[in-house]
C-alpha positions in Angstrom: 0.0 0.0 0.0 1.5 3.5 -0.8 2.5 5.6 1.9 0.0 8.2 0.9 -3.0 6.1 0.9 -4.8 6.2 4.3 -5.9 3.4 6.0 -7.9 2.9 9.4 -6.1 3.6 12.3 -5.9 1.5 15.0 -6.7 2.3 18.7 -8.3 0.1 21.6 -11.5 -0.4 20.1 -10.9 -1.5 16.9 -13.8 -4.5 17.1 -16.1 -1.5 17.3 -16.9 -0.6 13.4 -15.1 2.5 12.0 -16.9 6.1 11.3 -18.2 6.4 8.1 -20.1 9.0 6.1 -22.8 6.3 6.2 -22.8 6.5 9.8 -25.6 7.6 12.0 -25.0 11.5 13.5 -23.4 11.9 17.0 -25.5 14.3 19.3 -24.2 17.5 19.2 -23.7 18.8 22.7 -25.1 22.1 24.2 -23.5 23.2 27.3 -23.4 26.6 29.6 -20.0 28.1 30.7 -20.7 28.7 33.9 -21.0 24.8 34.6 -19.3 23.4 32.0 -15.7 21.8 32.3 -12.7 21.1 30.3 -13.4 17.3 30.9 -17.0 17.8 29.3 -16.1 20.0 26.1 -13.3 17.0 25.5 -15.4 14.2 25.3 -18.4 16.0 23.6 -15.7 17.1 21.1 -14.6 13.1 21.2 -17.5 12.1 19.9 -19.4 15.0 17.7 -16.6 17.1 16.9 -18.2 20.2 17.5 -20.0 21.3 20.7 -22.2 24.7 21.2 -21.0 26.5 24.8 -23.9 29.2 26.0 -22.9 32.3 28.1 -18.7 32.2 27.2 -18.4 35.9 26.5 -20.2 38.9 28.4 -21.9 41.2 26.1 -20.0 44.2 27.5 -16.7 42.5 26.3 -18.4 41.9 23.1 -19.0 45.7 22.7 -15.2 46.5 23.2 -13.9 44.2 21.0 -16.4 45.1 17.8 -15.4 48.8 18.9 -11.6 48.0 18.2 -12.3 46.0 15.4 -15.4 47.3 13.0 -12.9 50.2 11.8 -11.0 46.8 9.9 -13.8 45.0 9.0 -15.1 48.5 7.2 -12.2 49.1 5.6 -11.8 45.3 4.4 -12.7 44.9 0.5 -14.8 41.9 -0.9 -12.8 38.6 -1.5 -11.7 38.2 -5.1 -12.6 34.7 -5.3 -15.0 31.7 -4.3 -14.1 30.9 -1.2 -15.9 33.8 0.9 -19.4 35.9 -0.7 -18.3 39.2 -1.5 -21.0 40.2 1.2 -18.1 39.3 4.0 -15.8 41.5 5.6 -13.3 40.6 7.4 -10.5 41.7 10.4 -7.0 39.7 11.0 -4.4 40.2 13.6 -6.5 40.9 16.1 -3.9 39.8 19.2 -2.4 43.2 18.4 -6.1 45.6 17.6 -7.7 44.7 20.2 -6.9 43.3 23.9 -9.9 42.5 24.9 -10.2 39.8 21.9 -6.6 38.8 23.3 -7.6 38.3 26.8 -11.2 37.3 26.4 -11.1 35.1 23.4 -7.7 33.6 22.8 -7.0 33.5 26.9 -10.5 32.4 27.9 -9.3 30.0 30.7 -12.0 27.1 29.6 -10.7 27.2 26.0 -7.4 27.2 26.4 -7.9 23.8 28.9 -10.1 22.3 25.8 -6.8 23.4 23.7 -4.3 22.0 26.2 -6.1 18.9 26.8 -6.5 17.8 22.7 -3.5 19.5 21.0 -0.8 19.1 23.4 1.9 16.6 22.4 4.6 14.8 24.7 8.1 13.0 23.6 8.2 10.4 26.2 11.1 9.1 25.3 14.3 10.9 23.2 17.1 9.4 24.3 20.1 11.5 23.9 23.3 9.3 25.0 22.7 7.4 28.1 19.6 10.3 29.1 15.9 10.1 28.2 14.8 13.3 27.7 10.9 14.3 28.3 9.3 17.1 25.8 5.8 19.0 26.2 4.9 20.7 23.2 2.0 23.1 24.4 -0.5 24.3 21.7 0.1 27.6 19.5 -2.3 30.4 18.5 -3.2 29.4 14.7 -5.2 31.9 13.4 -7.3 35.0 14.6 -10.0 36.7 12.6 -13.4 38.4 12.5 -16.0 37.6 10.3 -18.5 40.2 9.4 -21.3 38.7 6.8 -23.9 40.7 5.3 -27.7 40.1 3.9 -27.5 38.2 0.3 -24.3 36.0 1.0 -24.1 33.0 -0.8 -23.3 29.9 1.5 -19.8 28.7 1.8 -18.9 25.3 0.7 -18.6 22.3 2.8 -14.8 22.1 4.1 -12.2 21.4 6.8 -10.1 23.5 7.9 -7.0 21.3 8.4 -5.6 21.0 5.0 -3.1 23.3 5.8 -1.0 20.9 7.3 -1.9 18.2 4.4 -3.3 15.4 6.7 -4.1 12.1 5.5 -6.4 10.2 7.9 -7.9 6.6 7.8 -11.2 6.0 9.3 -11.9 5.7 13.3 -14.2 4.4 15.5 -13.7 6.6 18.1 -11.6 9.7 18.4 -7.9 9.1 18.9 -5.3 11.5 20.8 -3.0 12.9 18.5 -5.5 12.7 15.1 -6.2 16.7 15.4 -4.4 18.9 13.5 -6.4 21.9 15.6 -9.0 23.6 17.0 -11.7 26.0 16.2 -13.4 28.3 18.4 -16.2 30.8 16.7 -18.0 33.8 18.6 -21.2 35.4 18.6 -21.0 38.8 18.4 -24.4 38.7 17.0 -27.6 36.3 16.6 -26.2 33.6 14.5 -29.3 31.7 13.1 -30.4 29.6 10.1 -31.7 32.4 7.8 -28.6 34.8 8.9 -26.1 32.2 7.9 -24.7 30.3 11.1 -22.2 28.1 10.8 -23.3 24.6 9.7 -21.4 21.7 10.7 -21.5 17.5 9.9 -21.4 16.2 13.4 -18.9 12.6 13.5 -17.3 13.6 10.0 -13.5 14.3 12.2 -13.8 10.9 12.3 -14.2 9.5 8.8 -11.5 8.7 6.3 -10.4 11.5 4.3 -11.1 9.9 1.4 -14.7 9.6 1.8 -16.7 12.8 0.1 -18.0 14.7 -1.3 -19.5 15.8 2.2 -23.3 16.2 1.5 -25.8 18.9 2.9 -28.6 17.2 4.3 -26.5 16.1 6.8 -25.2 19.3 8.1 -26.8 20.6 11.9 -26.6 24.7 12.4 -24.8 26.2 15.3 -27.6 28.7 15.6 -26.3 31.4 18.4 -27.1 34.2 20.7 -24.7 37.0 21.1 -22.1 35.5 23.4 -22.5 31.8 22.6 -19.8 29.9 20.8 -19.4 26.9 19.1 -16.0 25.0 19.4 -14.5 22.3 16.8 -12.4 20.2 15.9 -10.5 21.4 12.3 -11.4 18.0 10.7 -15.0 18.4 10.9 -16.9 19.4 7.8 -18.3 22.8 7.8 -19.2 26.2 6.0 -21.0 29.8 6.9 -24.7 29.5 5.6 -26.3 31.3 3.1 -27.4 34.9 4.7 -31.1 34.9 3.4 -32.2 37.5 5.4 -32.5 41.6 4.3 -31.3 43.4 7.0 -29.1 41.3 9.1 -25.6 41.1 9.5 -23.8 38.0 10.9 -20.7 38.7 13.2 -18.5 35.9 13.6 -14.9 36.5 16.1 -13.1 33.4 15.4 -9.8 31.6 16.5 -7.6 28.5 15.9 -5.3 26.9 18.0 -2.8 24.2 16.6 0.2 22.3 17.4 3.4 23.4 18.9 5.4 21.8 15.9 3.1 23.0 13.2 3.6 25.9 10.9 1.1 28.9 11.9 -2.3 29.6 9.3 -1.9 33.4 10.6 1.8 34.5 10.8 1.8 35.9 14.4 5.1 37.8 14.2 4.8 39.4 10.7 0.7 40.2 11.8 1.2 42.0 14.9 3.7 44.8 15.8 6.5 44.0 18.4 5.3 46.9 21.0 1.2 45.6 21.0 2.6 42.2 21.5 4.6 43.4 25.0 1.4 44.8 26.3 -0.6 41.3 26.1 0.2 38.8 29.6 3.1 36.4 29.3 0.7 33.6 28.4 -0.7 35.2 25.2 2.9 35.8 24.5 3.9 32.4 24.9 0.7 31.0 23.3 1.3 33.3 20.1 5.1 31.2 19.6 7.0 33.6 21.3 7.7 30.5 23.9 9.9 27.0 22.3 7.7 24.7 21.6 9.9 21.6 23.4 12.7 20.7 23.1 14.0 23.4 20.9 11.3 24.2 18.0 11.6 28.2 16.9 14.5 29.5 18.4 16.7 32.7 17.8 20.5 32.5 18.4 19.6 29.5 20.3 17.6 31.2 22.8 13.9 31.0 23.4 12.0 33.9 21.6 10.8 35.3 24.8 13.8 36.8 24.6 13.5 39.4 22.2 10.4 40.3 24.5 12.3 40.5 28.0 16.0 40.7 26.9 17.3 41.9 30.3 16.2 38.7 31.5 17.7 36.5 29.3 21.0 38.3 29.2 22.8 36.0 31.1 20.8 32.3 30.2 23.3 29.8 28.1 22.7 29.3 24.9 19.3 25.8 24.7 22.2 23.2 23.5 
């Protein structure tokens, strides 16, 4: 069998039959912030590869963050292709216009858990000599933008979101550690419903072979939203904005990705963001963004962690990583 020809991957249950697009649909799971936990959002993720959590952002921080960023999506120009309606607007590099998406969004404690817990990855054993050494590779921020999408828009094909890194995945039976690429996380900063174009998703379809497609419609659920809400999945779920149907209503959409340590960025943190907005954010954004290693030595600069071209007096005297 060639190398690039996926096959089903194995894991403890493999007497269990594997997902298919034949399959029945996995509930989609509906939880509020306040009570949910980062064990809950896992294993609803597990199964349906998407999960709707009520309540995650207030509506005041909502307000500040479409304050700092309705001046991009205004100046932002139709798409020149297929892939978004020219009715969408949209805002990038947003760690460095506006903190509060920073803070709120990309370090919303729950979130980041849901992140750590599916996309971190650990080197048990690297032996170098006679020593094993141990490596955590912590998730990275992937991608940061708003979505602004306006009466008429055409919906958005059916896609994932993980090609980027060119995956090449058999068929499961149930989710495996390590099979995401990333991690989704969409917003509400307005309703988000059927006839305004919310995002529509194929529950169970992280888990088919990538092979199997075209993915079809009439299997697609809505994450229908109130201003607030947000819907989290994984990147290897089939999904698309809907067609905006209504006349007067605008969808508003802040999204964010997290991926792997070791995996190239979608969004180029350093070149999107200035140096001096970046110094105002809290360590862990920093480090979140890639300006930490991801371990043992990924992404350094003159063999020194990239935190310090953020606090050089404190890394003045540190040896060199090797």
């Amino acid at each position: 069998m060639s190398p690039e020809t996926p096959m089903a991957e194995s894991n403890d249950h493999d007497h269990k039959p594997v997902k298919s697009s034949k399959s029945p649909l996995p509930e989609v799971k509906d939880f509020d912030s306040s009570v949910a936990t980062v064990e809950d959002i896992v294993n609803a993720l597990k199964v349906a590869g998407g999960v709707i959590v009520r309540n995650f952002l207030g509506l005041q921080e909502i307000d500040h963050i479409l304050e700092d960023v309705n001046p991009y999506l205004d100046a932002d120009r139709p798409w020149d292709g297929d892939f978004f309606p020219p009715e969408t607007r949209r805002a990038f590099g947003l760690m460095g216009k506006s903190y509060t998406f920073a803070t709120s969004i990309v370090g919303n404690p729950l979130w980041m858990g849901v992140t750590d817990a599916l996309l971190t990855s650990h080197i048990k054993h690297n032996w170098v000599g006679d020593k094993n050494e141990e490596s955590v590779s912590l998730p990275q921020l992937h991608n940061t933008i708003a979505f602004r999408i306006g009466p008429g828009a055409r919906a958005q094909v059916l896609h994932r979101d993980d090609p980027p890194h060119h995956p090449n995945r058999g068929a499961v039976a149930e989710h495996v550690m390590g099979r995401d690429c990333g991690i989704g996380l969409f917003v509400a900063a307005s309703r988000a419903t059927k006839e305004n174009g919310a995002t529509r998703f194929i529950p169970g379809s992280h888990l088919w072979d990538y092979r199997d497609g075209p993915p079809r419609e009439e299997q697609t659920v809505y994450a229908e939203l109130n201003p607030g809400d947000a819907f989290m999945m994984l990147s290897g779920c089939f999904h698309g904005g809907s067609a905006n149907s209504t006349k007067d209503e605008d969808r508003v959409l802040l999204s964010t990705f997290n991926t792997r340590g070791w995996l190239r960025q979608e969004e180029n943190q350093y070149l999107a963001n200035s140096l001096d907005t970046i110094k105002k954010l809290p360590r862990a954004l920093q480090e979140r963004m890639g300006y930490e290693l991801s371990r043992p030595f990924l992404g350094w600069v003159d063999l020194q962690s990239p935190m310090a071209m953020l606090y050089p007096d404190e890394f003045e005297s540190q040896k060199d990583l090797l």
